[in-house]
Structure formats: C-alpha cells, structure tokens
Residue frames relative to the residue before (quaternion, step in Angstrom):
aa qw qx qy qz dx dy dz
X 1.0000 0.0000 0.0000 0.0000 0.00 0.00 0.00
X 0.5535 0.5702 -0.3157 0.5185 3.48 1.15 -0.91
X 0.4696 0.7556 -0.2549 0.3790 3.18 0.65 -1.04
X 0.8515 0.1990 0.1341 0.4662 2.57 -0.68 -1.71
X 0.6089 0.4979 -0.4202 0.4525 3.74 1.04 0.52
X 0.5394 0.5481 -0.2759 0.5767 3.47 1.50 -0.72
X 0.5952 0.4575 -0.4203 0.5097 3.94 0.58 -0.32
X 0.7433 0.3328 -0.2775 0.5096 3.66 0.45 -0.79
X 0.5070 0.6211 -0.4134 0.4317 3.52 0.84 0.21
X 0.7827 0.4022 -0.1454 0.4522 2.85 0.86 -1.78
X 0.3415 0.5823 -0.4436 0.5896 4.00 1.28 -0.42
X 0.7833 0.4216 -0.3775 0.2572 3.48 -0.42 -1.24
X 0.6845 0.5132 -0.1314 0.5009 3.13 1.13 -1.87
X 0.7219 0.4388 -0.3782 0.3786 3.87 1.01 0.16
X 0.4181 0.6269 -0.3801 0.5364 3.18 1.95 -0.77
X 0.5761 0.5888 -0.4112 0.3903 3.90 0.11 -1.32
X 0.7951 0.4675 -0.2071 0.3260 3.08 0.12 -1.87
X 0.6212 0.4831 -0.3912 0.4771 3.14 0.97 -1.21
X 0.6474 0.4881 -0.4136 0.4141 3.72 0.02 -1.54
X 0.6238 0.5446 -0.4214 0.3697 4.09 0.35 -0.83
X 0.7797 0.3866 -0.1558 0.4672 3.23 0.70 -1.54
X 0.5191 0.5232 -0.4784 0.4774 3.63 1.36 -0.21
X 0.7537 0.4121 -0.2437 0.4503 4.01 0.60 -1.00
X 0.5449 0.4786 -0.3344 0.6018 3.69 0.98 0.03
X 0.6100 -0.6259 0.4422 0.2017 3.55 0.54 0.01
X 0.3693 0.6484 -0.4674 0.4740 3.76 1.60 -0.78
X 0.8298 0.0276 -0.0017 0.5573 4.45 -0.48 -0.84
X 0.4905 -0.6438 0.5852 0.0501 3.08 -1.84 1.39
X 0.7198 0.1992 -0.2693 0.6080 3.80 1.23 0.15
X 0.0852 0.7801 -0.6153 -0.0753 3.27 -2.01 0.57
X 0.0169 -0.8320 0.5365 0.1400 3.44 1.30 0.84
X 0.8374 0.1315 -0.1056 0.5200 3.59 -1.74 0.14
X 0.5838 0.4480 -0.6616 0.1442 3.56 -0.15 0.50
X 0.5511 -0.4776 0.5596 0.3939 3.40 -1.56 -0.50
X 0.0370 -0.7089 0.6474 -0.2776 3.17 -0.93 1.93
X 0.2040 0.7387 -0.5096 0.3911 3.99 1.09 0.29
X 0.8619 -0.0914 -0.0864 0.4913 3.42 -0.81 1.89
X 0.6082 0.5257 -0.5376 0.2543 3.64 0.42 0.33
X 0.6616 -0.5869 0.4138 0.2160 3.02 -1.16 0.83
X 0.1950 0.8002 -0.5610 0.0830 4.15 -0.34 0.98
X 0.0343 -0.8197 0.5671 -0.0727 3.44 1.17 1.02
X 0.8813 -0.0345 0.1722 0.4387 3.31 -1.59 0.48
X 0.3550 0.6553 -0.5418 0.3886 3.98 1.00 1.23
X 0.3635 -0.7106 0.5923 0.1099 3.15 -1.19 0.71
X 0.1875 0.7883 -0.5714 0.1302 3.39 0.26 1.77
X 0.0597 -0.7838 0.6146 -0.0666 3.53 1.20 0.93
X 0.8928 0.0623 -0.0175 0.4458 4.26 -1.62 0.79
X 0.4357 0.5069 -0.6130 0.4213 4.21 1.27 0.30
X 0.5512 -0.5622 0.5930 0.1687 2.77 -2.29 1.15
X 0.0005 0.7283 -0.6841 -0.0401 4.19 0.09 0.90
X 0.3655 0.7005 -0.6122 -0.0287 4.23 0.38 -0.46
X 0.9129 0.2667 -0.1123 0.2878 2.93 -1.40 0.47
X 0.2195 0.7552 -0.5515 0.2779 3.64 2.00 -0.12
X 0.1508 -0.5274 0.8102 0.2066 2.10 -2.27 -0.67
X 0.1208 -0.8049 0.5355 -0.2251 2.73 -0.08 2.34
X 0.1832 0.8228 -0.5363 0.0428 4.01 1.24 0.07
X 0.7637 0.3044 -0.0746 0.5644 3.92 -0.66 -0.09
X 0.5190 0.6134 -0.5610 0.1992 3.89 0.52 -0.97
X 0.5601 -0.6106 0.5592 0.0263 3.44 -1.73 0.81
X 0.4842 0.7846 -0.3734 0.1027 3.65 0.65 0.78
X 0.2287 -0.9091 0.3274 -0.1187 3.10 1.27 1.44
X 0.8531 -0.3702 0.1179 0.3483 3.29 0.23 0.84
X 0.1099 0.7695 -0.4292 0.4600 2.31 1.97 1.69
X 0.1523 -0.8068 0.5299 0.2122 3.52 -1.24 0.06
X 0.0467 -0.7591 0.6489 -0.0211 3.42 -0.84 1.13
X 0.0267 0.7587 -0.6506 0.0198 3.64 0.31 0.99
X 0.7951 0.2213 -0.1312 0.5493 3.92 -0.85 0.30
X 0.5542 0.5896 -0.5354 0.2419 3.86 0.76 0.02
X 0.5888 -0.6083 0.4931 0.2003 3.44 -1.42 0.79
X 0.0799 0.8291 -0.5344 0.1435 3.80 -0.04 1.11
X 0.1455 0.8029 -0.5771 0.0329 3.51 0.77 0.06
X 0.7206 0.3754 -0.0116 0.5827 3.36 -0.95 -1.05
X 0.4678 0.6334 -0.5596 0.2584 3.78 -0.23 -0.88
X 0.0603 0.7200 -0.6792 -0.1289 3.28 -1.48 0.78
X 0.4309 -0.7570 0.4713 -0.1383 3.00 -1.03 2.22
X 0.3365 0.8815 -0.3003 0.1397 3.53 1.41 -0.48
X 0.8077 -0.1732 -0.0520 0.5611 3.31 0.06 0.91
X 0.0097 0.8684 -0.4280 0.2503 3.30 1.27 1.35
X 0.0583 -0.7003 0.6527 0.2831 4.24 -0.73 -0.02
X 0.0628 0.7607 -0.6449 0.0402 3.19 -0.64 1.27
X 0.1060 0.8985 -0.3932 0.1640 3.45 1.29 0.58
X 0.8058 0.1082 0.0397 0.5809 3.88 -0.21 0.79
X 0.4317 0.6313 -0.4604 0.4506 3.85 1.55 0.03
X 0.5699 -0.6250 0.5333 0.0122 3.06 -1.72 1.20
X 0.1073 0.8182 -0.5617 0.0595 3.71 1.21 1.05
X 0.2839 0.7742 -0.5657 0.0020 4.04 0.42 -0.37
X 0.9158 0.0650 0.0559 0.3923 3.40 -0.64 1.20
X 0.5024 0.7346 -0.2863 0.3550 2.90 1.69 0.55
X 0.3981 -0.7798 0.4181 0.2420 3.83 -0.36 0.46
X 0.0107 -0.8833 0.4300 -0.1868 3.15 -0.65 1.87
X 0.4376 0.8452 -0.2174 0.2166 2.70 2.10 0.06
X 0.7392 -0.2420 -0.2564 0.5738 3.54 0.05 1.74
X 0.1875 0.7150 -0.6001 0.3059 2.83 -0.08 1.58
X 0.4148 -0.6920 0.5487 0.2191 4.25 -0.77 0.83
X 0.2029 -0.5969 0.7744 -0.0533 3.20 -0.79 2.01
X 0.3032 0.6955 -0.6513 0.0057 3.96 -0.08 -0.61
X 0.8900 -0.0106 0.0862 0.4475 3.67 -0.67 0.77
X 0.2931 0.7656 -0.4734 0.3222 3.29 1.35 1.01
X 0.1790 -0.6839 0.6615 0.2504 3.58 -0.72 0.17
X 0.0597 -0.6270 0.7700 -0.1022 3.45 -1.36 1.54
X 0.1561 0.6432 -0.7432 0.0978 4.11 0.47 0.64
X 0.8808 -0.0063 -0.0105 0.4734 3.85 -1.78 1.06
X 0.4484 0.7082 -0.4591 0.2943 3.71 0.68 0.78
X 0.2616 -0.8080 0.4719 0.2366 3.50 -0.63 1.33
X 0.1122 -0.6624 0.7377 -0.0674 3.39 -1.17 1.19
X 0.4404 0.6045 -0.6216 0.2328 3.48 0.35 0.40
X 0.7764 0.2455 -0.3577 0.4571 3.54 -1.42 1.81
X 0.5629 0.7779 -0.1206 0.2520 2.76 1.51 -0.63
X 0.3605 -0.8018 0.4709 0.0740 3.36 0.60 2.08
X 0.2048 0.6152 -0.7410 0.1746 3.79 -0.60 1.68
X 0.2097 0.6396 -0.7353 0.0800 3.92 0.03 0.65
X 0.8584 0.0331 -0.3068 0.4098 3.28 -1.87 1.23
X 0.4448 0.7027 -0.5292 0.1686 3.46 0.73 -0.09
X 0.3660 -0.6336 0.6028 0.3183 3.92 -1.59 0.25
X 0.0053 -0.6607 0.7448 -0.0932 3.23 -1.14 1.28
X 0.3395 0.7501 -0.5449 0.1583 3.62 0.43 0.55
X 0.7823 0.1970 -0.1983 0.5567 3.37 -0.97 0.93
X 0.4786 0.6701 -0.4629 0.3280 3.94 1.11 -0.09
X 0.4555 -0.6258 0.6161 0.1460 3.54 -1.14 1.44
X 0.2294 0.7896 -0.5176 0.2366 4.10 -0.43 1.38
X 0.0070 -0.8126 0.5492 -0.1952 3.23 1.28 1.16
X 0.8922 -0.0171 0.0320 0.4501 3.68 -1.25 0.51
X 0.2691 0.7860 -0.4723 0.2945 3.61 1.24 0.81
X 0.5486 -0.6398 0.5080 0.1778 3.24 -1.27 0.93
X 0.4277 0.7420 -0.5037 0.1127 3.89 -0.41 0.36
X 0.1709 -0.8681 0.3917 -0.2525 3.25 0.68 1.38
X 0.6303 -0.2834 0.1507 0.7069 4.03 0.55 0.71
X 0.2463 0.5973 -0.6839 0.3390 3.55 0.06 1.45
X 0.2946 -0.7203 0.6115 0.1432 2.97 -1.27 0.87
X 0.1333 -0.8413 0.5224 -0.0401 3.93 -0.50 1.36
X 0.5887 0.7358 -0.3308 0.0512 3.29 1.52 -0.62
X 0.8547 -0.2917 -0.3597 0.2345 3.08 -0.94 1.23
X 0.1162 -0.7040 0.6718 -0.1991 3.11 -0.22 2.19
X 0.3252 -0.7484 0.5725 0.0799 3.02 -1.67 0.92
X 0.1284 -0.8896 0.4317 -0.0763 3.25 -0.33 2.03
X 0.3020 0.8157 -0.4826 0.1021 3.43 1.53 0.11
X 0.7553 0.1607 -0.3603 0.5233 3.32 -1.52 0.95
X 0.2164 0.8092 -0.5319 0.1239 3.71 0.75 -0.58
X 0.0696 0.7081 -0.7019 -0.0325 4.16 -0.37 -0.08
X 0.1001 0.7085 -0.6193 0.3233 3.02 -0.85 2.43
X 0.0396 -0.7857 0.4935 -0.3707 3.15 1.37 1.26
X 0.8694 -0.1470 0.0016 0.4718 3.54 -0.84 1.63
X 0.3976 0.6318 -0.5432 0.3843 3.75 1.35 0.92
X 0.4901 -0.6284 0.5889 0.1346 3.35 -1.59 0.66
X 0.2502 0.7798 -0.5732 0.0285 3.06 -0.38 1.49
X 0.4296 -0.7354 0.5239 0.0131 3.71 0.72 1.43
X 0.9159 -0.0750 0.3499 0.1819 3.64 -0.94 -0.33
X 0.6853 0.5254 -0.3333 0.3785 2.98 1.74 -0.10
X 0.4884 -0.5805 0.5322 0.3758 3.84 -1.07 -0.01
X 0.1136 0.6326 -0.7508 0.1523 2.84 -1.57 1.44
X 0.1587 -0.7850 0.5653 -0.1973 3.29 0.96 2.00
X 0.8838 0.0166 0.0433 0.4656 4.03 -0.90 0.31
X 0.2979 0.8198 -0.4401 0.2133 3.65 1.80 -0.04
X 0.3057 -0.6823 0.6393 0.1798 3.56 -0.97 0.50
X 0.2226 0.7795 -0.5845 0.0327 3.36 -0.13 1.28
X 0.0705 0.9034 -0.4082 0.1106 3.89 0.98 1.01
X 0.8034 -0.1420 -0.0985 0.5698 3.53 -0.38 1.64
X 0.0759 0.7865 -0.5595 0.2501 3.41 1.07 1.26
X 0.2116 -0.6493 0.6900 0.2398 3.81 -1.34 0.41
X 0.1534 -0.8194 0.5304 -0.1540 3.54 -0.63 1.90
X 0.2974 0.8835 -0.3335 0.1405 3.05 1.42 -0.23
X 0.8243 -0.0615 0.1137 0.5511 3.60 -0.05 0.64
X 0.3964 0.6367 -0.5672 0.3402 3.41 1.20 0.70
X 0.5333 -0.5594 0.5824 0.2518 3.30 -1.87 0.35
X 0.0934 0.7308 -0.6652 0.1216 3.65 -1.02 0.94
X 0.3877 0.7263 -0.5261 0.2130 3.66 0.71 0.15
X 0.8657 -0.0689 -0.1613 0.4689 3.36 -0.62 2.01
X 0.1369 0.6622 -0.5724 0.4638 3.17 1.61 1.50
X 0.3411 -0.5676 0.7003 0.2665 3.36 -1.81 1.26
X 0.0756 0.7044 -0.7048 -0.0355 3.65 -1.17 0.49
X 0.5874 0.5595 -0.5706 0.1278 3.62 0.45 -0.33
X 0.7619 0.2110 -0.4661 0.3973 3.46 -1.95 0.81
X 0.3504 0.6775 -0.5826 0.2808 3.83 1.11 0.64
X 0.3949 -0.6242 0.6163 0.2732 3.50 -1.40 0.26
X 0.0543 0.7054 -0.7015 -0.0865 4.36 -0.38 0.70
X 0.3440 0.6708 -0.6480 0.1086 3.80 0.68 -0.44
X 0.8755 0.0845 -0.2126 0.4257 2.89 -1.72 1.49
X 0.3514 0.6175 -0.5984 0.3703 3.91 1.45 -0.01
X 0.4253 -0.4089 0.7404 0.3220 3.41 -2.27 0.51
X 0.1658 0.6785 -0.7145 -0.0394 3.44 -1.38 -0.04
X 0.0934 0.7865 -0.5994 0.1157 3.73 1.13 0.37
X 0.7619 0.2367 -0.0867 0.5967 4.20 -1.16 0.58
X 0.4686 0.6428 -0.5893 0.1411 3.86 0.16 -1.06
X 0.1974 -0.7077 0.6218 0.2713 3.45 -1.41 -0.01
X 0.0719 0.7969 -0.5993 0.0260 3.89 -0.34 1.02
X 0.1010 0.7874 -0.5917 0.1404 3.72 1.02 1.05
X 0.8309 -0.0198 -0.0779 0.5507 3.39 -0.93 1.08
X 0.4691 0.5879 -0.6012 0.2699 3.80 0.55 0.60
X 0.5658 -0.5205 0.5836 0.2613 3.67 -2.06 0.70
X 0.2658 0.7003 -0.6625 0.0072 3.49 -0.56 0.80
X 0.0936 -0.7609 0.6420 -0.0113 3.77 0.94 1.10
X 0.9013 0.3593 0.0448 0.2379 3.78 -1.10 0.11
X 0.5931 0.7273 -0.2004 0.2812 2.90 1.69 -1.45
X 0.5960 -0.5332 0.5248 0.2916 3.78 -1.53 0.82
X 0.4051 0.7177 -0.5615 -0.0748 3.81 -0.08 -0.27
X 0.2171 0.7893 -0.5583 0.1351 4.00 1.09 0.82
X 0.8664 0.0868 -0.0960 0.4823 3.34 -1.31 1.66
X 0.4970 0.5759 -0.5631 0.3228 3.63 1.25 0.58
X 0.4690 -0.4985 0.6497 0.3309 3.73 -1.31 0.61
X 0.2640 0.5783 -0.7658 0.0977 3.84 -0.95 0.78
X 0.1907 0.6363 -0.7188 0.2051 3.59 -0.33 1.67
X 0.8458 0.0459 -0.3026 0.4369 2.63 -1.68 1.80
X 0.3373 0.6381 -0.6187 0.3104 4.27 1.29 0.09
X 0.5824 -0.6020 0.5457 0.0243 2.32 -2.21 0.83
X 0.1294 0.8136 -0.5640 0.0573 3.92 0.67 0.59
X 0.1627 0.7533 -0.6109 0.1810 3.83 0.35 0.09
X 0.8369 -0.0151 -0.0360 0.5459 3.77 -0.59 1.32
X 0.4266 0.7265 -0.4851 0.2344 3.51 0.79 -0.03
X 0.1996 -0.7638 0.5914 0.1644 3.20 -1.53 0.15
X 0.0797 -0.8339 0.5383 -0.0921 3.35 -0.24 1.83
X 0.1321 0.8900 -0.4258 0.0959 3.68 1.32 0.26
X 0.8259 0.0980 -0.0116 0.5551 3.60 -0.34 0.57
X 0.6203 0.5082 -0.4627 0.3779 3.59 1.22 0.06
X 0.7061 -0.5255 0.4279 0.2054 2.72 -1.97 1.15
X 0.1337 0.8264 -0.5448 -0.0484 3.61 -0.74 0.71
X 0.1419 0.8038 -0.5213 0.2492 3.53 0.84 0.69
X 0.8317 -0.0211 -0.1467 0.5350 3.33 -1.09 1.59
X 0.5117 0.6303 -0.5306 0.2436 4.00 1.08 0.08
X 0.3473 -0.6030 0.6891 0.2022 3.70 -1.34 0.77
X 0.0940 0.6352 -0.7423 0.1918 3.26 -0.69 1.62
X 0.1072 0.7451 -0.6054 0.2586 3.75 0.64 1.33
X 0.7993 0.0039 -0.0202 0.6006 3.97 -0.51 1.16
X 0.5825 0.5148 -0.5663 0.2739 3.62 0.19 0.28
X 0.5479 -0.6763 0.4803 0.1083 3.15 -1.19 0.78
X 0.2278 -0.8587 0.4200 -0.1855 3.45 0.46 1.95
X 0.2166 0.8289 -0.4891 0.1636 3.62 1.54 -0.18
X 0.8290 0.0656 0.0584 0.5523 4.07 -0.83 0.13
X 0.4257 0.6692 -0.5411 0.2796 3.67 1.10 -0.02
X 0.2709 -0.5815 0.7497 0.1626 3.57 -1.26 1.43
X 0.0778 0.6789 -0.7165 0.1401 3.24 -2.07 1.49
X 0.0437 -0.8397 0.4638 -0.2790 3.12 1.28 1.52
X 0.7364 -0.0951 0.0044 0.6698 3.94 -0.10 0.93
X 0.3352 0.7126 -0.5861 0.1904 4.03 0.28 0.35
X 0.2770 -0.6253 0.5938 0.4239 3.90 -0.59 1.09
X 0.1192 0.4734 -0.8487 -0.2033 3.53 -1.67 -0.17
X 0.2031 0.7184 -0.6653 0.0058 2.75 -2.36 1.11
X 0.6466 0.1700 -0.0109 0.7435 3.54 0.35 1.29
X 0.5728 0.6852 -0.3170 0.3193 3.45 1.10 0.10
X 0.4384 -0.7937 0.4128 0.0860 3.60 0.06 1.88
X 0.0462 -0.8465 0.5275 0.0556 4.08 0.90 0.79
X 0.8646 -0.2835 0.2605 0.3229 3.47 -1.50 0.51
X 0.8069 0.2269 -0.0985 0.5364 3.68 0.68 -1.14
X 0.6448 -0.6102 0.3137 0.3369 3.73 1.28 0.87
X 0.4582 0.5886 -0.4907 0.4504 3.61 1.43 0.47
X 0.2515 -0.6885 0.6412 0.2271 3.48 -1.24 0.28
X 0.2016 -0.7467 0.6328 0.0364 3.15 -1.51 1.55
X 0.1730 -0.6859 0.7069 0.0030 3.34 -1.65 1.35
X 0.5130 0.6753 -0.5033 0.1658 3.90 0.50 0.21
C-alpha cells in the first residue's frame, strides 16, 4: 500500500515539475498536463507538444503557436484572440466558448473539433481543414475561409455574416438557421448541404455548387446565383433572388 502510494506521489511530484518548467519556459513540451488559467500572453510557443492538456481559461493573446500540437486539447473558453495558430493541429480538440477574434488558423488541421459558441469574428482560416467540426452558434462574421474543408461540418445557427468562403468544400455541412447575410461562397461545394431557415441576403453564390442541397425556408433575397448548379435542390418556402417564393 505504501508502495504503491509513493508511485502516485512521485507521478504527481513529476507532472508539477514538468508543468512548472513547461510555464517558465525551462521545456518546449507538456502533453496532458494541467495548464487551466495560466497566463501565455504574447509567448512564443511556436511547434510545443500541448496534446491533450488542459488548457480551459488559458490566456494566449497574441501569442504564437504556429505548428503547435493541440490535439485533444481542451481550449474552452480560452482567449486565443489575435494568436498565431498557422498550421497548427487541433484536431478534436474543445474550442467551446473560446474567443479566436482576428486569429490566424490558416492550415490549420481542426477536423471534429468543438468550437461551439466560439467568438471568431474576422478570423483567418484559409486551407484549414474543419471537416466535420461542430461550430453551432459559432460567430465568424468577416472570417476568411478561402479554400478550406468544412465537409459534414456542423455549422448550425452560425453568425456568417460577410464571411469569406470562396472555394470552401462545404458539401454535407449543416448551415440550418446559419446568418450568411453578404457571405461570399464563389465557387464553393455545398453538394448536400443543410441550409434550412438560413438568412443568405445579398450572398454571393457565383459558380457555386448547391446540388442536392436542401433549401427549405432559405432567404436567398438579392443573392447573386450566377452559374449556380441546383441540380435536385429541395426548394420549399424558399425566398429566391428576385423576392418570389419557390415550392418546386
């Protein structure tokens, strides 16, 4: 018993050390440790191994972790605000209520991750891979999504406003109820896609492919539908471009 109480002592007392010497700056990895509310403002943790932390609350303000290992990571109500994610691995990892305001995720590998309820206004996410992550309530207003996949994504009552998606994969995404008001989805893949009850007034679909997607209850009032493919597309209750409503 004694034994086997000193091992769990001594684990403990190495984890400590390690986390100490991981936040002092002394080691460049700390996978799985406990790291909840510390403070990594404006740190240069550019290619550290964080998998699997616990990183809840953490402070990395305009910090830069380009190439940093985050799998697993739980990020939950994190301030990653103006952080330097380029190319970093996030891939199921718990954004839940993270703030990412002007944060670069471009390349940035978040497949299955939880970004629900995450604050990502004018974010960077350029050939990020998102596919099927679950962004509901998300608020990505004036973000850059360029080129990236958001294959089977859960983007449900998302704020899309004026975001950038031109030659984004979306197709089997869920936008039902998304804002996309202004969006730009030139040449984007929404094969399949959920878009029940989204507000796309004044979106940009120019060359899209909406083929088989679901538009039921969607406000496509003034959007710009040019070369859009709508090959099997449900429309029901569906508010088209010139303010008619389509049931075919």
């Amino acid at each position: 018993m004694w034994l086997a109480l000193a091992f769990v002592l001594a684990g403990a007392a190495a984890q400590a050390d390690e986390r100490a010497d991981f936040v002092a700056g002394v080691r460049r990895d700390c996978p799985r440790c406990d790291l909840a509310g510390t403070n990594f403002k404006r740190r240069d943790l550019s290619g550290v191994d964080l998998s699997g932390a616990n990183l809840k609350g953490a402070n990395f303000h305009d910090a830069r972790l380009v190439g940093a290992r985050l799998a697993g990571a739980d990020l939950s109500g994190a301030n990653l605000n103006k952080a330097n994610l380029t190319r970093a691995e996030l891939a199921g990892a718990s954004l839940r209520e993270a703030m990412l305001y002007a944060a670069n995720l471009d390349g940035a590998n978040l497949a299955g991750a939880d970004l629900s309820d995450a604050l990502m206004g004018m974010a960077r996410l350029t050939r990020a891979d998102l596919s099927k992550a679950v962004l509901r309530n998300v608020d990505l207003r004036k973000a850059r999504l360029a080129e990236s996949t958001l294959t089977g994504a859960d983007l449900s009552a998302a704020a899309l406003d004026f975001a950038f998606f031109r030659g984004a994969r979306l197709d089997g995404a869920s936008l039902r109820e998304a804002r996309l008001i202004g969006a730009e989805l030139i040449d984007a893949k929404l094969v399949g896609a959920d878009l029940t009850d989204a507000n796309a007034l004044g979106a940009q679909f120019r060359g899209a492919d909406l083929s088989r997607a679901v538009l039921a209850g969607t406000n496509l009032r003034r959007a710009n539908m040019y070369e859009t493919k709508l090959e099997d597309a449900v429309f029901r209750n569906t508010a088209m471009p010139d303010g008619t409503i389509s049931n075919q």
